[in-house]
N, C-alpha and C positions, 0 to 999 in steps of 0.2 A: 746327265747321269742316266745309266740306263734302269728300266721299270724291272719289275719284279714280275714274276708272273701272276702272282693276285694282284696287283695294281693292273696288268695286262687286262686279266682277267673282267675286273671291273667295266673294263670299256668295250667290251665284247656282246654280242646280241645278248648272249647268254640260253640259245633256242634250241645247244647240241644236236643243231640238224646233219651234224657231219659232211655237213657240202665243203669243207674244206679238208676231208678224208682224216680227221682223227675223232675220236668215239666223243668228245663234250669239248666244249668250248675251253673251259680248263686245263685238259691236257692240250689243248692249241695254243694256249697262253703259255703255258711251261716251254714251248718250242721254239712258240717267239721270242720269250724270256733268253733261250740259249741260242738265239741266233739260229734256230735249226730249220724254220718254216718261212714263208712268206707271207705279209699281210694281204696280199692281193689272194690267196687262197679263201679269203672267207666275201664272198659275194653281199653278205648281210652286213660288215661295216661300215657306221657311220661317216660322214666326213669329217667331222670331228673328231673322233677316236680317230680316222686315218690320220690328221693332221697331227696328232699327239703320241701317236702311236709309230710315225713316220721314223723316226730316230730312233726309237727301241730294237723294230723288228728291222734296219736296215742291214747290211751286212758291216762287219768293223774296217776292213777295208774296202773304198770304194770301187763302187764296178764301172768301170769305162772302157767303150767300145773303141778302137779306132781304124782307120780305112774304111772302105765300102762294098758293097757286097759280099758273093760267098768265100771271100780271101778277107774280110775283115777278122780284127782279132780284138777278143773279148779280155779285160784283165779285172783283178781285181772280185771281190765277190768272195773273198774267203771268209771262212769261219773257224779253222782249227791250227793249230801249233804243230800239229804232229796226225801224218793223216788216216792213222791206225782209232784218231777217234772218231771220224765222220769219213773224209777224203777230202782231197785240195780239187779243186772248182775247177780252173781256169789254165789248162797247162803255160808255161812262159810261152815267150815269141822270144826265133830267132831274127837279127837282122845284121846285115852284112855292109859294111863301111863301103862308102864310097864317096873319093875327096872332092871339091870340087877344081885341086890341080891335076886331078889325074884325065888322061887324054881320052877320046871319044873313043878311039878302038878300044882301050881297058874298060873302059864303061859299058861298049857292047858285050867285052864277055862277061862281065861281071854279070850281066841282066841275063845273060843266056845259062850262065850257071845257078841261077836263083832259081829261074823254070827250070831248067832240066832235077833241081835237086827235089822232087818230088817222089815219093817212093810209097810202095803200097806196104804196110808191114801188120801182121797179123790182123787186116782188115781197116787198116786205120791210114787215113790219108796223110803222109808228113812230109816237112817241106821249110824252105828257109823260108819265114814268112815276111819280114820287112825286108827295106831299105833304108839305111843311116847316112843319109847324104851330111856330111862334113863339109863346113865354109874354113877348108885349111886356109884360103886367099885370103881369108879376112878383107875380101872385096865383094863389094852386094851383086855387082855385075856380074862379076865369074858365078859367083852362087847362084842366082837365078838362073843363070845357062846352063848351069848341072842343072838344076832341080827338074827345069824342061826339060831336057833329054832324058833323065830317067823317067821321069812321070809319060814321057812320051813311048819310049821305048817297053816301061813296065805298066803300063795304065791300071792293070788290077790290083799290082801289090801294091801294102801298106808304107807309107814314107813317114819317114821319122826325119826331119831338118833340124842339124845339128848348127848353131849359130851362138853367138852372146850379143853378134852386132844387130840391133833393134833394127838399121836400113834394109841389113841384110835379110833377117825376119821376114820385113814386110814386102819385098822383092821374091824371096822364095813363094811366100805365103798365098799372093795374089794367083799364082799359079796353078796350086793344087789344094787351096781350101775347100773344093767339093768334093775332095777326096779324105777328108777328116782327119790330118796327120796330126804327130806328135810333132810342137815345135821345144825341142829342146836345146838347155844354154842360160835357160835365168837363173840368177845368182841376185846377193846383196846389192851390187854396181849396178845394176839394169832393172832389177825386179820391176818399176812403175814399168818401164818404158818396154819391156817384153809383154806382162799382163795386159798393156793397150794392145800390142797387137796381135796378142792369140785371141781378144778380144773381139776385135774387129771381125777377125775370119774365123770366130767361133771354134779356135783350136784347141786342142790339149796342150797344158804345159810342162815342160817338161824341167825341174826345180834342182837345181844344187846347191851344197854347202859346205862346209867341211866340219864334219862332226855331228850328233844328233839335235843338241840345244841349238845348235844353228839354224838346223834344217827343219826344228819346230818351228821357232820364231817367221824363219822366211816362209813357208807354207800358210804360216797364219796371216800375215800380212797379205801374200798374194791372194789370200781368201777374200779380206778386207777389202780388196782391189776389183772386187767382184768377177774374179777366175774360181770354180770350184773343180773343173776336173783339173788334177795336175796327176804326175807320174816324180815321183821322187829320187832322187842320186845322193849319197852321204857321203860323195867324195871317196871311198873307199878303193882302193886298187890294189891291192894288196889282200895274199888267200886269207892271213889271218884276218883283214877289216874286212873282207866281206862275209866271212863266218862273224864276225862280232856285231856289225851295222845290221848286217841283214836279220840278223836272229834278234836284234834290243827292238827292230823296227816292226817287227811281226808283234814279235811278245806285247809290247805296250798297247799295240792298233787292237788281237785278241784280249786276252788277258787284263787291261785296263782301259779300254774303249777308249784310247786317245787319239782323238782326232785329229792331231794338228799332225800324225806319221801314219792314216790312215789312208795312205795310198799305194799304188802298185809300186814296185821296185824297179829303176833300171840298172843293170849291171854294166860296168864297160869292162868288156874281157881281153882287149884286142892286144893283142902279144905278136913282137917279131917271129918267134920259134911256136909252130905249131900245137906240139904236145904240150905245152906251157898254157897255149889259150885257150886247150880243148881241157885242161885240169880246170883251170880259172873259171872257164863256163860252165864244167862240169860244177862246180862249188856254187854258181849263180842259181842253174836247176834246182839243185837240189837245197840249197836255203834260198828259197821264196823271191828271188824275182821275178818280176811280171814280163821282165825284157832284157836280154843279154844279146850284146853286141859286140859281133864277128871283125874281124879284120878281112878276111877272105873266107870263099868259098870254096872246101874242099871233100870228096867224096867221102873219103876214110873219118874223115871229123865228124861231118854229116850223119853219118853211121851210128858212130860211138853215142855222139847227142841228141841224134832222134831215140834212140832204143833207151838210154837214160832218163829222158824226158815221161817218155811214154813208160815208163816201168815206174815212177813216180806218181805221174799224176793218176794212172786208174784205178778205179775204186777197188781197194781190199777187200770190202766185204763183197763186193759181184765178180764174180766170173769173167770173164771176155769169152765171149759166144761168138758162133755165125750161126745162120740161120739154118734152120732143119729143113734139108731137103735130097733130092738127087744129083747132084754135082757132076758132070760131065768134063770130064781132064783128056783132052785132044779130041780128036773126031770119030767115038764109040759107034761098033755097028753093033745089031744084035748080037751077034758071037761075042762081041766082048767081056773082060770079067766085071765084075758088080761085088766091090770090096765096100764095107762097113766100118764107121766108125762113130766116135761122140763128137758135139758139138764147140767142144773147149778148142778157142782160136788157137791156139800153138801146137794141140794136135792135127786139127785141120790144117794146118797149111804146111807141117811138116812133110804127112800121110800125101798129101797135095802136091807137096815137092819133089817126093819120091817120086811119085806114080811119070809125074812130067821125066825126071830124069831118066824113065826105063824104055821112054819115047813107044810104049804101048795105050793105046788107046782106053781110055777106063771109065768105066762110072763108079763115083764114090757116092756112098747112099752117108748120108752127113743125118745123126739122129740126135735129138735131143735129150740133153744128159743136165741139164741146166749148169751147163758150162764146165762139167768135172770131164778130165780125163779117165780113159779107159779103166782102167786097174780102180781110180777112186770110184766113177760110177759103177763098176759091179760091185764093188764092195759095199756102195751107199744100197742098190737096191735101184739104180737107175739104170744100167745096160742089162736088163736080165732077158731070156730066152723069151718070154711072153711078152716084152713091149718092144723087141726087136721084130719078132715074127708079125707083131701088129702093126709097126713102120712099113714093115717090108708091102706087108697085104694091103695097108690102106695107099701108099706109095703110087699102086698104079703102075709099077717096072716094070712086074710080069709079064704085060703087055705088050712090051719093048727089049726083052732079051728073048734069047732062043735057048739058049744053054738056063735050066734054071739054077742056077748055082751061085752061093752065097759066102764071100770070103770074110771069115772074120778075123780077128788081132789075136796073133796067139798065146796072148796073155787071158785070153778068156776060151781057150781051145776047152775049159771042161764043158764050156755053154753048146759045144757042135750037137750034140745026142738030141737035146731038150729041144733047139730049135727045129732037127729035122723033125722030131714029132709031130711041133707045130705048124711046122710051113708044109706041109703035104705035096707031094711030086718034086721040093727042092733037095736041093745035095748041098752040104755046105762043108765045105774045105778050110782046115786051118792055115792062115798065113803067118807071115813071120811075127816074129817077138817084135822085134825090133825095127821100127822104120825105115831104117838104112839096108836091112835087108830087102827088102820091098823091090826094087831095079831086078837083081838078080832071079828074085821068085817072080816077077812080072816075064822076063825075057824067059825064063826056064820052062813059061807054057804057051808062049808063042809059034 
């Protein structure tokens, strides 16, 4: 059962040195109480209070990492129902089917479409992130020969080995257990004999059942079996069971710290018809799976579910920012213009996409607004004439254009007067209202 914050409390130095950045030990206890902090933030905890303390302050769903290196993918580590109260941790992973009857040249492009599906979006790197190799042969031999090939072919990305047969398991397994995959497929029938060998090559499991009471009892058993990371499946295939499994699966692991459905979700979304499997997965995103699996790789789906994913999982209460500085958009010479904006990513990269599309060469001076767009940051009191004219001058541009001239968004044209006060010897020009006019007013002074 989890502790209270005055029982937290209790086991705490009690010295409110704030090395774990909140003002007394107490209100750190309230936080670990709500699941909102880490016990590893207080450097002064006992071993003992850690030991005791270990289960209160952990997260209600476990956090399990799998693959290796900078393509590994983190799940698990939530804390809320709904992410308007805190934010959700760990975006899902996607992973894209591959059988093991299907023939070496569909398996090359499958692997060639997993890298290529990599895209930059408002600063954020996204990407299909596994592989779900499937033993359709229900033969360990074929399966092992897929597993090789992809693990050969994809050596970074994460694998997920879809199997129930234990041979098979162990045949995949030997292959890429130092790449820390998901071996999924244990059920009631197999559970002993899967648990030995995710065991053996120290894998994640990956647990089915059909229905919730099932999928408590076999989780607890595999626990028993001394497996503790698993990845759970409630049998669910169907839009309404994965809106109903997924949301009793969350609610209970938050809301009543049960452990025995305290684990990541996998979704299987794989549908013959497209837009069917891209709704499906859409439904997996957006209630709480930690891993939803593709049948294929395609651009337009890709699309739709990285920009989903990512509109989801980032934090509400922060901003999506880039960084404040001079941004150079093609190959600026001094004559070029030096256009001005805030640092909220979807204005940037809009302003960014225009300027590329007018195929005039630019420097965008990118200012810090802590993350508001135009019209919000003058209105807060963060774009104003005096901290623009101060970017501008501490900037260093000056130095580097010939024309001094300063184009700003013409939704803040009443800022033009105030700033040339300030910038002394510059000229600043209003630009368009609108981003999409940007192309046209970029070639119109060409």
């Amino acid at each position: 059962m989890a502790l209270s914050g005055v029982e937290i409390f209790k086991l705490l130095p009690k010295t409110n040195c704030k090395k774990c950045g909140h003002p007394t030990c107490l209100a750190f206890a309230m936080k670990l109480a709500q699941r909102q902090a880490s016990l590893d933030a207080c450097p002064d905890v006992s071993e003992e209070a850690k030991r005791i303390l270990g289960e209160a302050s952990a997260p209600p769903v476990r956090p399990i990492t799998f693959g290796t290196g900078p393509k590994s993918v983190k799940m698990g580590e939530e804390t809320v129902l709904f992410r308007h109260e805190k934010k959700f941790v760990n975006p899902c992973a996607f992973a894209v089917e591959i059988k093991d009857t299907t023939a070496d040249s569909e398996i090359d492009g499958i692997v060639a479409a997993v890298a290529a599906s990599e895209i930059d979006r408002v600063g954020q790197k996204l990407r299909i992130d596994a592989i779900f190799v499937s033993n359709a042969s229900n033969d360990p031999g074929r399966f092992e020969a897929a597993v090789k090939a992809v693990a050969a072919k994809a050596p970074e990305v994460p694998l997920i080995l879809s199997t129930s047969n234990a041979a098979a398991a162990d045949a995949g397994l030997k292959i890429v257990a130092d790449k820390k995959p998901v071996l999924f497929g244990a059920d009631e029938s197999n559970a002993e004999a899967m648990a030995n060998v995710a065991k053996t090559y120290k894998a994640i499991l990956g647990v089915s059942a059909r229905g919730l009471d099932a999928l408590a009892a076999l989780t607890e058993k595999i626990k028993s079996l001394g497996v503790e990371d698993m990845v759970i499946d409630s049998g669910a295939r169907s839009a309404k069971e994965i809106i109903e499994n997924n949301t009793l699966i969350r609610r209970a692991a938050i809301k009543k710290n049960f452990k025995a459905l305290g684990y990541p979700v996998i979704t299987l979304a794989q549908r013959e018809e497209g837009m069917l499997e891209t709704l499906i997965a859409t439904l997996g995103v957006a209630k709480y799976a930690a891993i939803v699996v593709l049948s294929k790789v395609e651009k337009w789906k890709n699309l739709a579910l990285f920009t989903c994913r990512q509109n989801i999982y980032t934090d509400p209460q922060v901003p999506m920012q880039v960084e404040q500085k001079i941004y150079k958009v093609g190959e600026p010479t001094p004559e070029s213009p030096l256009m001005i904006t805030t640092n909220f990513s979807l204005t940037y990269f809009i302003v960014s996409g225009e300027v590329e599309n007018s195929k005039v060469p630019c420097r965008l001076a990118v200012m810090d607004s802590e993350g508001l767009s135009v019209l919000t940051a003058w209105a807060a009191g963060k774009f104003t004439a005096s901290k623009i004219s101060q970017f501008i001058l501490e900037s260093g541009i000056e130095n580097e254009v010939k024309n001094k001239e300063l184009i700003i968004p013409g939704y803040v044209a009443i800022l033009s007067g105030a700033i040339e006060d300030k910038l002394p010897g510059w000229k600043v020009t209003v630009g368009p209202r609108e981003a999409n006019g940007i192309p046209a007013f970029l070639k119109s002074r060409a």
